[in-house]
Each structure stands twice: as C-alpha cells, then as structure tokens.
C-alpha positions as CSV (number, residue, x, y, z in Angstrom):
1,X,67.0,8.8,-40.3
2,X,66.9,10.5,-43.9
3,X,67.4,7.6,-46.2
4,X,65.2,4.6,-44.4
5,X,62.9,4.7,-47.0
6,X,65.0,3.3,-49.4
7,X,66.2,0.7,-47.0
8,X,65.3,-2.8,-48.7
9,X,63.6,-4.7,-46.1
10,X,65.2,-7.8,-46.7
11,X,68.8,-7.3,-47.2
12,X,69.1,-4.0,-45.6
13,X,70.7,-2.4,-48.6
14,X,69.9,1.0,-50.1
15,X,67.7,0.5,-53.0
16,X,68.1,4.0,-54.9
17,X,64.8,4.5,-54.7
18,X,64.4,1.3,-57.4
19,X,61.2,-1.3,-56.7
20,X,63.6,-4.0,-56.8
21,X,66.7,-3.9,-54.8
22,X,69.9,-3.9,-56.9
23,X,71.4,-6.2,-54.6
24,X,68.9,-8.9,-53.6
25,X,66.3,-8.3,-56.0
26,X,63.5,-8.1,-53.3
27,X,60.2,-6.5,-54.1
28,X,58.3,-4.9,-51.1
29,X,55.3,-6.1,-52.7
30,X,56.4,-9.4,-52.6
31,X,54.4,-9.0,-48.5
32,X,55.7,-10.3,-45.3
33,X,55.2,-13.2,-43.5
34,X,51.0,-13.6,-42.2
35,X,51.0,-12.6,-38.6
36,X,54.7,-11.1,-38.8
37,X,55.2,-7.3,-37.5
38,X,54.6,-5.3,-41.2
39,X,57.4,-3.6,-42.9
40,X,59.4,-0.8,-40.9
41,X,57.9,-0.9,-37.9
42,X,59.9,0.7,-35.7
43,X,60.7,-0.9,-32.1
44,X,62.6,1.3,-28.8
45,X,62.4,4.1,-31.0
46,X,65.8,2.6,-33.1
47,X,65.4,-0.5,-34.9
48,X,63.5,-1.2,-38.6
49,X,61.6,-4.0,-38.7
50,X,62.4,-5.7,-41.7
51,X,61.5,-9.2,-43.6
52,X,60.6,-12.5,-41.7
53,X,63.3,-15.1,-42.3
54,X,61.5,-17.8,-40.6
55,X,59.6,-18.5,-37.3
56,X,58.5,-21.4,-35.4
57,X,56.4,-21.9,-32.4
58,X,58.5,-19.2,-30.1
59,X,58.0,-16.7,-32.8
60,X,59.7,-14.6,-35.5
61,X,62.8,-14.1,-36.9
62,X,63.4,-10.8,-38.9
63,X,66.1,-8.9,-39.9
64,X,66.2,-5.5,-39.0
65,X,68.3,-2.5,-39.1
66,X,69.8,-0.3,-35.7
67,X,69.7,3.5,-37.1
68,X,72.2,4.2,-34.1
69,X,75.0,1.9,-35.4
70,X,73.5,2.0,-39.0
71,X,74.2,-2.3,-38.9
72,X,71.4,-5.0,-39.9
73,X,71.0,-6.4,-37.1
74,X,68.6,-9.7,-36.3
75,X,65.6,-9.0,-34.3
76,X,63.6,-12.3,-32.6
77,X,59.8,-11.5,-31.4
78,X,58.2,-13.9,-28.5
79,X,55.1,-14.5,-30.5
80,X,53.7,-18.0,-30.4
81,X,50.9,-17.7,-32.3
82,X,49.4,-20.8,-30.5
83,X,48.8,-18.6,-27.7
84,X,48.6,-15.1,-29.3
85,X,47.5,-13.2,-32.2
86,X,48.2,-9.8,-33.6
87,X,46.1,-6.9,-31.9
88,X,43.7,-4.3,-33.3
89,X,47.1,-2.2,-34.3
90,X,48.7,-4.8,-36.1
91,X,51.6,-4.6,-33.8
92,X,50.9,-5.8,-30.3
93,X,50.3,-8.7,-29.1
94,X,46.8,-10.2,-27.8
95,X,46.9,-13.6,-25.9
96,X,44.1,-15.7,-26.3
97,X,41.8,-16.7,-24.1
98,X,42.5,-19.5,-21.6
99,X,46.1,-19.0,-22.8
100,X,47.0,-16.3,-20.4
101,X,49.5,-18.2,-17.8
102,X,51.0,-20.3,-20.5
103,X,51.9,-17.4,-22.6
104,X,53.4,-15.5,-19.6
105,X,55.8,-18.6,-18.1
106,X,56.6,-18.8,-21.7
107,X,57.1,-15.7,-21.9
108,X,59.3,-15.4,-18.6
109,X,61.7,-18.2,-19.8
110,X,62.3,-16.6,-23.3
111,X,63.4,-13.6,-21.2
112,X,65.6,-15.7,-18.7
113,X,66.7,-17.7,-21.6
114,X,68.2,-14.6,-23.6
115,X,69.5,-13.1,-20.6
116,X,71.9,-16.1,-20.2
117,X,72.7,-16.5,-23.9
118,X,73.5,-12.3,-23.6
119,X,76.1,-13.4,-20.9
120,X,78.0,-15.5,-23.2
121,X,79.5,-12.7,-24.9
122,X,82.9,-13.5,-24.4
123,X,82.4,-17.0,-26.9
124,X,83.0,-15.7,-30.5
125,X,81.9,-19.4,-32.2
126,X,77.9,-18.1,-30.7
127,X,75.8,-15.8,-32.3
128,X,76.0,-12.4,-29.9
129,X,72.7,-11.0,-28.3
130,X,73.0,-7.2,-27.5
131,X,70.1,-6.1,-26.6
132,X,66.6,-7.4,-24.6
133,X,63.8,-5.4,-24.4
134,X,59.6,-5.9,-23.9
135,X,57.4,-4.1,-26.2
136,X,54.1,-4.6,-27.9
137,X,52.9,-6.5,-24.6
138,X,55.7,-9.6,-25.8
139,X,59.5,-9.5,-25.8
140,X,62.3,-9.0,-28.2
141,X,66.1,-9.4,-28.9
142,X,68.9,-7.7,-30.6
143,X,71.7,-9.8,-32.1
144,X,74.4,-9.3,-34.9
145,X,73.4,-10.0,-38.5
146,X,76.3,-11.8,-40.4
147,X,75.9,-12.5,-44.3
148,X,76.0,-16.3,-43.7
149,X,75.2,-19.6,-44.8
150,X,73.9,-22.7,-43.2
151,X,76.0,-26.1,-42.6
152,X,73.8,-27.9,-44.7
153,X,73.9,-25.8,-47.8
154,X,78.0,-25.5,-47.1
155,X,78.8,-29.1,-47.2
156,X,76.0,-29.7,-50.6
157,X,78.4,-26.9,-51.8
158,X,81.3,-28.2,-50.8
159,X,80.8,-31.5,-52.6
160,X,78.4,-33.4,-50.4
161,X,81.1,-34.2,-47.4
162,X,84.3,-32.5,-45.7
163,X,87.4,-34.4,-45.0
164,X,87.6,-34.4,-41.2
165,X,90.7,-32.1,-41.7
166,X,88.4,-29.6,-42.8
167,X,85.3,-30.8,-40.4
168,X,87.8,-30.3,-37.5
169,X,89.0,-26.7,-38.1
170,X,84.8,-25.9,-38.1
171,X,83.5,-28.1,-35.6
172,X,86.1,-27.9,-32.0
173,X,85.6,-24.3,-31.6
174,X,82.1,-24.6,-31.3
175,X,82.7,-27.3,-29.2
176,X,84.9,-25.5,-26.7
177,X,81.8,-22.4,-26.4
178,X,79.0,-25.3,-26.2
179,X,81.4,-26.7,-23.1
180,X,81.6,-23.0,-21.6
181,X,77.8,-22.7,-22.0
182,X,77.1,-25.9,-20.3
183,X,79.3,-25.0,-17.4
184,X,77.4,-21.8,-17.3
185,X,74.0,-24.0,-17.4
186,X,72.9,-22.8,-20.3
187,X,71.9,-25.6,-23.4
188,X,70.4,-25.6,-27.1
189,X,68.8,-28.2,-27.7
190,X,68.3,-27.1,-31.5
191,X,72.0,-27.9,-32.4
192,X,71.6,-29.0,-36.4
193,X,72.9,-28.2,-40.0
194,X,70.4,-25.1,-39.9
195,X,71.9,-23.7,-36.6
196,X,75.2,-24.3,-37.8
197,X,75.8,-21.3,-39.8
198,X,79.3,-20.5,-41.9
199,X,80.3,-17.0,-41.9
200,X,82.1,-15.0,-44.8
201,X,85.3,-15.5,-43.0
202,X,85.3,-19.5,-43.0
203,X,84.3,-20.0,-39.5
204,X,81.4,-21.8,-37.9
205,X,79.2,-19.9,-35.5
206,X,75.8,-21.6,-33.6
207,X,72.8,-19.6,-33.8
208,X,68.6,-20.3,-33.5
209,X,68.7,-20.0,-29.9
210,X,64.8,-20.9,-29.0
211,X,63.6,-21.5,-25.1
212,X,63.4,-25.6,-24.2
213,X,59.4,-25.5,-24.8
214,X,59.8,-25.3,-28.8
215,X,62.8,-28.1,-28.5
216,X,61.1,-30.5,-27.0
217,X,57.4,-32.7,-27.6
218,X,54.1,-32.3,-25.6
219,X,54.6,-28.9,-24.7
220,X,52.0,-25.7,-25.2
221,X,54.0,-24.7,-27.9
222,X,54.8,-26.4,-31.6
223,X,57.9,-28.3,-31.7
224,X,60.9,-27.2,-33.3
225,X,62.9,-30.4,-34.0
226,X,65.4,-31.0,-36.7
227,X,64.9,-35.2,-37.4
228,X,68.0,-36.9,-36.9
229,X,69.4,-34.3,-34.7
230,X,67.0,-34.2,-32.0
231,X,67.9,-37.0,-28.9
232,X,65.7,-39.5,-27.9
233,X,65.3,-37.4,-24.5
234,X,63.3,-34.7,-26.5
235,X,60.3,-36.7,-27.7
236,X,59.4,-38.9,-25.3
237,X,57.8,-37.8,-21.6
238,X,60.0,-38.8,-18.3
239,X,63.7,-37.6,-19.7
240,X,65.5,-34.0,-18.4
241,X,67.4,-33.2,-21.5
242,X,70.7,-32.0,-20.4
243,X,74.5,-31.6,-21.6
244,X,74.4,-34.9,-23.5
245,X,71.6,-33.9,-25.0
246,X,73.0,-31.2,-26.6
247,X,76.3,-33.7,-27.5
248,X,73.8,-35.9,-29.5
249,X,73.0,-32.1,-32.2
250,X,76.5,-32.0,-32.3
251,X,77.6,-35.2,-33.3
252,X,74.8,-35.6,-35.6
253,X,75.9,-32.4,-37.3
254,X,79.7,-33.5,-37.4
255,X,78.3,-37.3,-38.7
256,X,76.2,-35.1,-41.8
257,X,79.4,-33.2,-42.2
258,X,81.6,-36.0,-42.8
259,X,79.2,-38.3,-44.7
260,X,76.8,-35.9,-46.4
261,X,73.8,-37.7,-44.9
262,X,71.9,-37.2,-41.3
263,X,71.6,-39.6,-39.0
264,X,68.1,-41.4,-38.9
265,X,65.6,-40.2,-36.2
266,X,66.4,-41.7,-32.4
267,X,62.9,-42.4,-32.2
268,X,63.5,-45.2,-35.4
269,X,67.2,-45.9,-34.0
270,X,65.3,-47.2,-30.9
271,X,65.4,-50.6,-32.7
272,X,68.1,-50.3,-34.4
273,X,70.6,-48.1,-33.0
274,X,73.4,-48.7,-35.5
275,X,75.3,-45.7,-37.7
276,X,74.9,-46.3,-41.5
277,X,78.0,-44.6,-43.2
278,X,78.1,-44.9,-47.0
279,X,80.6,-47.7,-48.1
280,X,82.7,-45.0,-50.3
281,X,83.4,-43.0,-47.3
282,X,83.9,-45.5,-44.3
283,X,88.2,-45.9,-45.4
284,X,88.2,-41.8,-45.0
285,X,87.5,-41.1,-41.6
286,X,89.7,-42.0,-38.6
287,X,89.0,-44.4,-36.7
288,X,89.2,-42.8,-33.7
289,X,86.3,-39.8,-35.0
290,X,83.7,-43.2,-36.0
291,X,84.2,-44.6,-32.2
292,X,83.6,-41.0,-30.8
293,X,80.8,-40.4,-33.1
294,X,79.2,-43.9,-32.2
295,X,79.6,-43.0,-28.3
296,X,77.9,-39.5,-29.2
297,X,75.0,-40.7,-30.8
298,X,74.2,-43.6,-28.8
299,X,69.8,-43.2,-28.4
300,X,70.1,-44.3,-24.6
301,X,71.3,-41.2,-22.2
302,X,72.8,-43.0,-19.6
303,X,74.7,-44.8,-22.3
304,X,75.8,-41.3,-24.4
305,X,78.9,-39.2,-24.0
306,X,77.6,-37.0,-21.2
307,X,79.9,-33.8,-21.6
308,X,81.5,-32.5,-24.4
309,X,85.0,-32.3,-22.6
310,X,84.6,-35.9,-22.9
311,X,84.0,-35.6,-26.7
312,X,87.2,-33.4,-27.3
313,X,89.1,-36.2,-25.4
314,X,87.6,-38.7,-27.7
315,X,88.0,-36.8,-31.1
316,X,91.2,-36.1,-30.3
317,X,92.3,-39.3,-28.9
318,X,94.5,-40.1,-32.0
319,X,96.0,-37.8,-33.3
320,X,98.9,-39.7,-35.3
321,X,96.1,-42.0,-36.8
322,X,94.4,-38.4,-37.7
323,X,97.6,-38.0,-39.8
324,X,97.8,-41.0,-41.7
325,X,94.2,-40.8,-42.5
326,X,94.8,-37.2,-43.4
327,X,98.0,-37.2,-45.8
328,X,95.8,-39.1,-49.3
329,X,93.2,-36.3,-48.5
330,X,95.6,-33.8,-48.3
331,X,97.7,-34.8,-51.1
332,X,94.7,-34.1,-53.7
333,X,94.6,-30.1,-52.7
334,X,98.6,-29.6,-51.8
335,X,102.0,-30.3,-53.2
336,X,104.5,-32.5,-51.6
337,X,106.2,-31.0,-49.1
338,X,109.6,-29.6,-50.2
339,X,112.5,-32.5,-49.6
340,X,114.9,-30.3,-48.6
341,X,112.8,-29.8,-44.5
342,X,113.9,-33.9,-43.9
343,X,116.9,-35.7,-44.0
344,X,117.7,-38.0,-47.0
345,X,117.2,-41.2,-45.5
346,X,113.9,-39.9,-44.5
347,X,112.8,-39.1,-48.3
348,X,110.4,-41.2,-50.3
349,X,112.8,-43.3,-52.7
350,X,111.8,-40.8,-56.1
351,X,113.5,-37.9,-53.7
352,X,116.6,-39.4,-52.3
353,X,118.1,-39.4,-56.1
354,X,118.6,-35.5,-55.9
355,X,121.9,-36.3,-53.7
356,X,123.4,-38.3,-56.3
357,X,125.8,-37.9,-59.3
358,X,123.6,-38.0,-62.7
359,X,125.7,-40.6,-64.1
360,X,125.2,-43.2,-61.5
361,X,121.4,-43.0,-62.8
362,X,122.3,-43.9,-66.5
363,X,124.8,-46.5,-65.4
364,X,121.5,-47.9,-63.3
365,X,119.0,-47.6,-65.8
366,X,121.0,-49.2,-68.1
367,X,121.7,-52.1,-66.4
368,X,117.9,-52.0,-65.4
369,X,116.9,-52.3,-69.1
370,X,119.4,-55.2,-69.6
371,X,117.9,-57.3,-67.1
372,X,114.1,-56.5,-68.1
373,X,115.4,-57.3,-71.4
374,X,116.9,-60.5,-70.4
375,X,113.8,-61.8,-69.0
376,X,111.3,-60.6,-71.2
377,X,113.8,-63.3,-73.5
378,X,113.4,-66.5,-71.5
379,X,109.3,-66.2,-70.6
380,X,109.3,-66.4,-74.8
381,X,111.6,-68.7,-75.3
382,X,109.5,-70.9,-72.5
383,X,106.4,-69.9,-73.9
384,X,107.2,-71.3,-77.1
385,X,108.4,-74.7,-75.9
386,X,105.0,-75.4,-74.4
387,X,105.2,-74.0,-71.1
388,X,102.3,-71.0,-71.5
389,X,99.8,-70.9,-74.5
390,X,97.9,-68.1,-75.0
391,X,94.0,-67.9,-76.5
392,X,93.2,-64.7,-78.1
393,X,95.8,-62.6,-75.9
394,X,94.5,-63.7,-72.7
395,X,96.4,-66.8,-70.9
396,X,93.9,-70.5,-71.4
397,X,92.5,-71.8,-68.3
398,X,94.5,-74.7,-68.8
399,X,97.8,-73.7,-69.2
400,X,97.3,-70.5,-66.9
401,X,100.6,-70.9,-64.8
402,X,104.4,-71.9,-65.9
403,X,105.8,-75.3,-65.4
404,X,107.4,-75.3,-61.9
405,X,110.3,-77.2,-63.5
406,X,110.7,-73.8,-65.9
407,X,110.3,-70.8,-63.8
408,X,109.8,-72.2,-60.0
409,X,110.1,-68.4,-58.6
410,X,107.0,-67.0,-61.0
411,X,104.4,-69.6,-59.9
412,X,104.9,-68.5,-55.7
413,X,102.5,-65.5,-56.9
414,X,99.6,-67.4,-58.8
415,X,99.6,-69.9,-56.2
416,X,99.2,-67.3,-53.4
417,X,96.9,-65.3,-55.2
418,X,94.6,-68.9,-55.5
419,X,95.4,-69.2,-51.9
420,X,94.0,-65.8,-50.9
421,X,90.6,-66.0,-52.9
422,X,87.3,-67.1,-51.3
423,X,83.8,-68.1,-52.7
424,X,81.2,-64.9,-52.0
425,X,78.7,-66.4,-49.3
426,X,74.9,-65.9,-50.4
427,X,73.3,-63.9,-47.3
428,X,70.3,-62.4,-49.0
429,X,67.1,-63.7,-46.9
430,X,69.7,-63.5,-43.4
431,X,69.3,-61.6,-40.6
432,X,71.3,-58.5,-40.4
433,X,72.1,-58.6,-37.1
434,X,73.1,-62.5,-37.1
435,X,75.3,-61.9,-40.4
436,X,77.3,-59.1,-38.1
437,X,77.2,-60.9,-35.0
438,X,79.4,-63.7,-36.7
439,X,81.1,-61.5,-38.8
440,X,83.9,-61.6,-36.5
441,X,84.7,-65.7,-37.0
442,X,84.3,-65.2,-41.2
443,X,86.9,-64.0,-43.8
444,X,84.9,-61.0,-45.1
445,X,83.8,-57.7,-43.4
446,X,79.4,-56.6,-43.9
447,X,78.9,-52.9,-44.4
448,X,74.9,-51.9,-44.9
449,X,74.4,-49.6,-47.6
450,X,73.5,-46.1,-46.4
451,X,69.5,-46.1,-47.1
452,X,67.4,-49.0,-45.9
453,X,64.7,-50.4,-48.7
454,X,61.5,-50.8,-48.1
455,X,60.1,-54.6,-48.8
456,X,56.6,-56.4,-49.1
457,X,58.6,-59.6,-49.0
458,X,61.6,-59.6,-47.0
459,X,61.2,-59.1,-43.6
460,X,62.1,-56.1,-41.5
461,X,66.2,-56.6,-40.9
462,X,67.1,-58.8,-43.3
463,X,69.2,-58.8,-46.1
464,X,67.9,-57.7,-49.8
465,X,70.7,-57.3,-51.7
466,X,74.6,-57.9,-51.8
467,X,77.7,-56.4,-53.5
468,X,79.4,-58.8,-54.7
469,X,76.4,-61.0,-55.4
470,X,77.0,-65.0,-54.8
471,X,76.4,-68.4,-56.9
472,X,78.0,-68.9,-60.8
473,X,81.4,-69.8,-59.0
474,X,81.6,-65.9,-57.7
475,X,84.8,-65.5,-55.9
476,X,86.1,-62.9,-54.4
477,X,89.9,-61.9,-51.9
478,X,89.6,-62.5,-48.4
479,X,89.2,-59.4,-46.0
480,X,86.3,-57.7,-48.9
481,X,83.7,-55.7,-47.2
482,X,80.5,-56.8,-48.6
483,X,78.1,-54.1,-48.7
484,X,74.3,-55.2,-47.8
485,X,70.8,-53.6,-48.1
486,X,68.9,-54.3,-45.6
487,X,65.2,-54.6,-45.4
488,X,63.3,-51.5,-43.8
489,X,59.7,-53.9,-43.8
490,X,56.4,-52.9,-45.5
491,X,56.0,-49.3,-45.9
492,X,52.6,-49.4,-45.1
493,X,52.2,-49.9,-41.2
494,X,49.1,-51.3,-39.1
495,X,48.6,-49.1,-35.8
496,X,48.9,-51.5,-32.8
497,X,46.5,-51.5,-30.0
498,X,47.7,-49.2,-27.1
499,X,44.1,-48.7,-24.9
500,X,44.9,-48.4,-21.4
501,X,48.9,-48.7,-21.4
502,X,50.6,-45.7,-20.0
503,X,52.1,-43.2,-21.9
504,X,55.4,-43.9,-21.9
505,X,55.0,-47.8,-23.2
506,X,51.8,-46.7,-25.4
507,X,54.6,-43.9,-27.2
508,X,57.2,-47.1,-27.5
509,X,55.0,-49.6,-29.1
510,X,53.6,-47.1,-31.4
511,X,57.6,-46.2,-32.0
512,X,58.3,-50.0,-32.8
513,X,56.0,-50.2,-35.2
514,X,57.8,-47.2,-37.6
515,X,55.6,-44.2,-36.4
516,X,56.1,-40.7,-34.5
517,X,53.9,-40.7,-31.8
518,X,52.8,-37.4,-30.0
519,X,50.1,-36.8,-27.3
520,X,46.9,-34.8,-26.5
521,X,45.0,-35.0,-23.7
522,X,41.8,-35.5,-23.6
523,X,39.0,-36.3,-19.9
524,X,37.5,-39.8,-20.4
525,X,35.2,-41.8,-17.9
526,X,36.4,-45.6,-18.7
527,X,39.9,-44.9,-19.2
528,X,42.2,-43.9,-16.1
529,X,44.0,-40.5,-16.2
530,X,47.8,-40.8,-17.5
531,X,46.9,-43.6,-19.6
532,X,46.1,-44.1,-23.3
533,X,42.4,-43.9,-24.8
534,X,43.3,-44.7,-28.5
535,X,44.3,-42.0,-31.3
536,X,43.6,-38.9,-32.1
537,X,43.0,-39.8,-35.9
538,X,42.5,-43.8,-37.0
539,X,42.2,-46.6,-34.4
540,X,44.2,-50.1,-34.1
541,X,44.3,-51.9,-37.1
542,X,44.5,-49.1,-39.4
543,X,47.4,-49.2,-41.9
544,X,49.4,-46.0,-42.4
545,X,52.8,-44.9,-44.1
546,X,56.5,-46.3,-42.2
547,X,57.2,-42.5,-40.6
548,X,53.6,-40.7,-39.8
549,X,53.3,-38.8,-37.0
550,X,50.2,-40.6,-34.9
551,X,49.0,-38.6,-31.8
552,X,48.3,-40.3,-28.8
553,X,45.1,-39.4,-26.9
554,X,45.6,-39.6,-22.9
555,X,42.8,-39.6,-20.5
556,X,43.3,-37.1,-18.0
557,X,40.4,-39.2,-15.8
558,X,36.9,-38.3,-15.3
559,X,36.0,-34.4,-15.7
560,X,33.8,-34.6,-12.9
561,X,35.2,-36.8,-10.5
562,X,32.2,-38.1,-8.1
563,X,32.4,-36.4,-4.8
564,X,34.0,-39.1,-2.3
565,X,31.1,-40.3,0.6
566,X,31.8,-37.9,3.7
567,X,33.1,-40.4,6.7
568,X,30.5,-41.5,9.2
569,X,29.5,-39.2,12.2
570,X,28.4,-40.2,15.5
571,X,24.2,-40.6,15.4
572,X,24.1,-41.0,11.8
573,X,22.4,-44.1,10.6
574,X,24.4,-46.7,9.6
575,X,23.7,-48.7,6.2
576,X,21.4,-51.4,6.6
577,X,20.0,-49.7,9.9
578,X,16.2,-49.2,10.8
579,X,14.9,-46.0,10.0
C-alpha cells in the first residue's frame, strides 16, 4: 500500500508527490463532490475512493482504485440523497425519517439489479461489474474503469455525424448484448449518447446502469432521463416499460449518430410524431436504416419495434442498397480498388484502356479533336448568319435556341430542359401536414428543416418559410425537395385548466399544450383521490415558456375519511322513530 498517497484522486495516476497531477492536472484541493464519500476512503478494506464523476438520484459515481489488482476501477454508492444523508462519520449512510421502507426496496432492487448486470459477464459491448458488496449501511459495486469517451462528444469530434458505414461497425454489437440482456430479463432504460461510451480501442461499450426508479417519472427518487432518448412509456403513469422501451434509447442514439442532432422529446412528438433529418443528410443514409429508425422511434408502444432481433432484421434488411449508398462515402477516405481483382468488361470505362495498345489512343484522340474541331466550326459559322446572337457573353432571351432548320439535333436538349421545369408553388401560411399529405399527387418532394421556429403569427404547424422561395416567375426542375420551416406556435404557453380530470388525461392536455408535466400528491377534501387539483406552482391561465416542466398536483382524497354509519342492529331506533 506504500505509494497511495500519491495516488491522484481523479485519474488514478502517481502524482510524484507534485500538488497537481502531471497527467490530469487535478488539484486535491479543488474538494469533492457535497455529500460524496471524502477522498481515500477506503471500502472492504481494498478500494480508494477517489473523485465523484457524477451522480444522480440512485447515487454516486467515483472512480476508485483496487490495491489487490493495482487497476482504477469504477465504484457506484446506493445513496439517494432524497432519502439519505451522510452520517455523524462522514461515511455512512443515515436515512431520513419517514423514508425508511422506500430507501430499503430501493435499496433491495439496486442490489438485485447489479446482481443481474454481474451475470452478463460473458457480453464484452457492456461495462463489466465484478464485485457487490454493502457497507456503510448502503451498497456498492465494482466495475472496470476504461479511459473512454462518450457517444456524444465522439460524433462532435468526429465531425458532427458518422456515415452509417462507420455507425454500423459501433452500434450492432451493442445491439446483439442489449438482445442477450433482454432474453436474460434484464433492461436499461438509460440507453443515450452519455451511456454510449467509445473506448481507446474504437469500440462502443454501454454503461450507467441505474435501477428502473431513477429511469422513470413519479417515483421516490429524481429522474434520470436523457430528453429525446427517454420513451414515451417512462413519463407518463399506466405504461410497463419493457424491451421496446429500451429499442426507443437505441435508435435515438443511432438517429444522433447519423444526423448529429437528438430526436425531440416523445412527450412533444405526441403531436407530431414525425423524424426531422437535416436536408444535407437525408441522400446519405439508406433507405432501409430511415424506415428502421422510423419503426424504432415510433412514441406509441404497441406501434414500436418490440425486440431488437427485430431491429437487426430491419437494419440489415438491405444490404446491397447499404452498398450503393456506401461507395460516394467511402470513396472520400479510400482509393479505388485495384482493377486488376475484376474482369475488363467489368471496369469503369477510364480503367478498361490499360488492356489496350498506346497507339490506338492517339489514333482516337486524334480523330476525337477533329470532330470537336469540326463542330465548334459550323455553331460559328451559324451563329454568324443569324441563327444565335449573343448579349454580353451570355445567349439573349430572344434568340436563346438555334433555328430548327440549322441544327434540328441541338434544340431536343433546350426543349426538354423547358419541358422539365416547373413554377415553385407558394406554401408559406399551409398546413404542414396537408402540404405532405398531397405531396404524393405534386411534382416536388417537402422536407422540414431540422429545427422548428417559434412564431407569434403563424400558427402552430404551418409553414414559415421555403427553399426555393415562390413568385417573380421562380422556377425550379421537377422532382426538387423543397425544404420547409415549420411553425413551432408562440413560445410563450397559457396552462389549460385540468381540475378534476384524472391523471393520465390531466398529464396529456398539459403535454399538448408544449409543457413537461410531473405529479405530486397532495390529500384534498373537494377533489377525488387519483384526480387532478390544479398545479403545484401557477394556476390555468397562466402563461409559461413552450418546454417547462409543470407539476401536476393529485388528490389522494380526504385525509380523514368520515367513518362510514355502522349498519342497523335489531332494537335500535330507526330514523324518524319516536323516542
């Protein structure tokens, strides 16, 4: 153990005995986390409590050092410090009053929980957990410590998306452990760019492993819920989240992968469920990936991919379309394959050359140059005569095309080209969903623009904007994708009125109108128990921002429920009888 005390307590390093560490640059006196277990404390007589790296309403996570393998390790602490706090040591901890049988089912299902994650050894694309133990009147566990770095901060790295070539190689074998898992009943339900985590050897491995009470709403513990990840299933009351619930973190990890931008919260896809994938990416994914992607992240859980066996099928469903969509991509970063692996006949036409003589390419190219030669001749001569006139460089509008009776083959082009061209329509002030709806009978594809606007003027889901913009005789070729914004409505919101509906239609309306709705409970006499007294903060009729979270206050009935009348007995007096 000679040695510790130069440990630095946040990469695990040896400092030399310097106040900063020479490789992270940590500074002990920088303090831990408030709450967190202090600097080496030392747990089973064998690991070094180290820095806090984060912690959420299950507790900490700290990296920490095993002096029997002499490896950082990462330890986790069941400390929810809703329910706890720190004892008169500093280390222990004390549960609060009240909070006593919470804390221990909580408690109990961290244990169970880590114990089935500890099973999955045999799934290297998982973070590993070697070692449960209780201490300190809570629990802990041991798991490897890989230098690593999230999804999120890979793909900003990477250049704000990866090619699905590259997505691919990262995502399917994290898909094939979350399939094992789920066979094994075990879920996430945290599955996001943060749990996501690339390790120094280029592969993906899943981490932040937290019991189902910190992934999900209206529980005695704070939520732990990545927006735009999280299913639909793990804010509102009345849905088991279950495999497909853990097929919805996936995809929308795989859709911020490939497009650089998350998905928008289920709770705000309620009313519009559609994907919005920037314009400049759309051509680069397969086909194939956006249809499994859609079926992945569809809000409704009986309408969602429900397994992710089902997912591999679907993501690999085409794989010769993967190919052709592939090959531009992969042309940027390789060369061309070497000719020699095809036959001739197979080569691109720039290839096929090497298998003839030299000289039958200068006979070739001569004769080439003759004929360009030769017609370059008689468009001047006709150009002279009357046939084209030229303003400035640039052909008139009134002479524009050749005589048919001079060069009948040259005007098939122009006239074509006419042919193919189209006015721009005007859909600024339409509704979005009408403009796509008829999409399908027009000569122009509608792509939104990846961010809504907000708008005091235009109403919610209709058009702002367009690219290319109509009127001045704007045309434009038949088959252009037209690329939309689309109004998001008023930023500022007015709370509707939800006194007396139950929760589950009090936490919709509030969720139509653009807000986050949570619940408390609270006992009321007017209002019956499992329905909605008002809000926490604000009433109906107040205006907040598009987004706020608004907590919805239930009545949990009466606290002192009048005793019900005891049933008549033979001899006792009747109402309305003599006394």
């Amino acid at each position: 153990m000679a040695g510790l005390e130069h440990l630095c307590m946040n990469c695990m390093a040896d400092t030399g005995g310097k106040t900063a560490c020479p490789n992270c640059g940590f500074q002990e006196e920088n303090g831990q986390q408030p709450n967190a277990l202090p600097f080496r404390t030392w747990l089973q007589k064998r690991y070094v409590v180290g820095v806090a790296k984060k912690s959420n309403g299950e507790g900490f996570t700290y990296i920490g050092y095993d002096t029997v393998l002499n490896i950082p390790v990462e330890l986790r602490e069941f400390f929810p410090q809703t329910l706890c706090e720190r004892g008169a040591d500093g280390v222990s901890a004390r549960v609060m009053g009240g909070s006593e049988i919470a804390f221990d089912e909580n408690l109990a299902s961290f244990l169970n929980h880590s114990r089935e994650v500890a099973r999955m050894r045999e799934l290297s694309a998982i973070v590993q957990i070697y070692d449960i133990f209780e201490e300190n009147h809570t629990a802990y566990t041991v798991s490897e410590w890989d230098d690593s770095i999230t999804l999120r901060y890979f793909v900003e790295r990477s250049g704000g998306s990866l090619s699905w070539n590259e997505a691919r190689q990262l995502f399917m074998p994290v898909l094939s452990a979350l399939s094992t898992m789920h066979s094994a009943g075990v879920c996430h339900l945290g599955i996001s760019p943060e749990t996501l985590r690339i390790m120094k050897d280029g592969k993906m491995k899943l981490g932040g492993f937290c019991i189902a009470a910190v992934r999900t709403a209206d529980t005695d513990l704070p939520p732990d819920i990545v927006p735009g990840c999280a299913a639909i299933e793990q804010y509102v009351m009345g849905y088991k989240p279950e495999e497909c619930t853990d097929v919805y973190g996936f995809a929308a990890s795989l859709f911020f992968a490939l497009t650089g931008v998350m998905p928008q919260d289920a709770l705000k896809r309620r009313s519009d469920s559609r994907l919005l994938i920037p314009t400049s990416l759309v051509r680069s994914i397969p086909p194939h990936v956006i249809t499994a992607l859609a079926n992945a992240l569809q809000v409704s859980p009986d309408k969602r991919t429900a397994t992710f066996e089902r997912l591999r099928a679907e993501l690999s469903a085409a794989p010769t379309v993967t190919m052709t969509m592939e090959t531009p991509v992969a042309a940027l970063h390789h060369a061309d394959p070497p000719p020699h692996r095809y036959p001739v006949e197979q080569l691109p036409k720039k290839d096929r050359r090497r298998g003839v003589p030299p000289f039958v390419w200068v006979m070739v190219s001569c004769v080439a140059c003759l004929i360009v030669l030769t017609v370059v001749g008689v468009l001047w001569l006709s150009s002279s005569g009357g046939g084209l006139s030229l303003v400035g460089g640039e052909p008139s509008s009134s002479t524009a095309s050749l005589p048919s009776s001079s060069q009948p083959a040259s005007s098939a082009p122009a006239s074509s080209q006419e042919e193919n061209q189209i006015p721009v329509p005007n859909l600024v002030g339409q509704r979005y969903d009408d403009v796509v709806s008829a999409a399908d009978e027009t000569e122009y594809q509608i792509l939104s623009a990846a961010q809504r606007q907000f708008s005091d003027t235009v109403e919610e889901g209709c058009i702002i904007s367009q690219t290319p913009e109509a009127g001045n005789g704007a045309t434009m070729t038949k088959g252009t994708a037209i690329v939309v914004v689309v109004s998001q409505g008023p930023q500022l919101r007015t709370l509707p009125d939800i006194t007396g509906l139950p929760l589950a239609e009090a936490s919709t309306r509030v969720a139509d109108e653009g807000f986050v709705p949570s619940k408390t409970e609270e006992y009321s006499d007017t209002v019956p128990a499992g329905c909605a007294v008002g809000y926490q903060e604000g009433s109906a009729g107040d205006q907040m921002l598009y987004g706020s979270q608004v907590t919805i206050v239930i009545s949990l009935g009466p606290e002192h429920p009048e005793p019900s009348q005891p049933a008549s007995e033979p001899g006792d007096s009747l109402p309305g009888a003599a006394e």
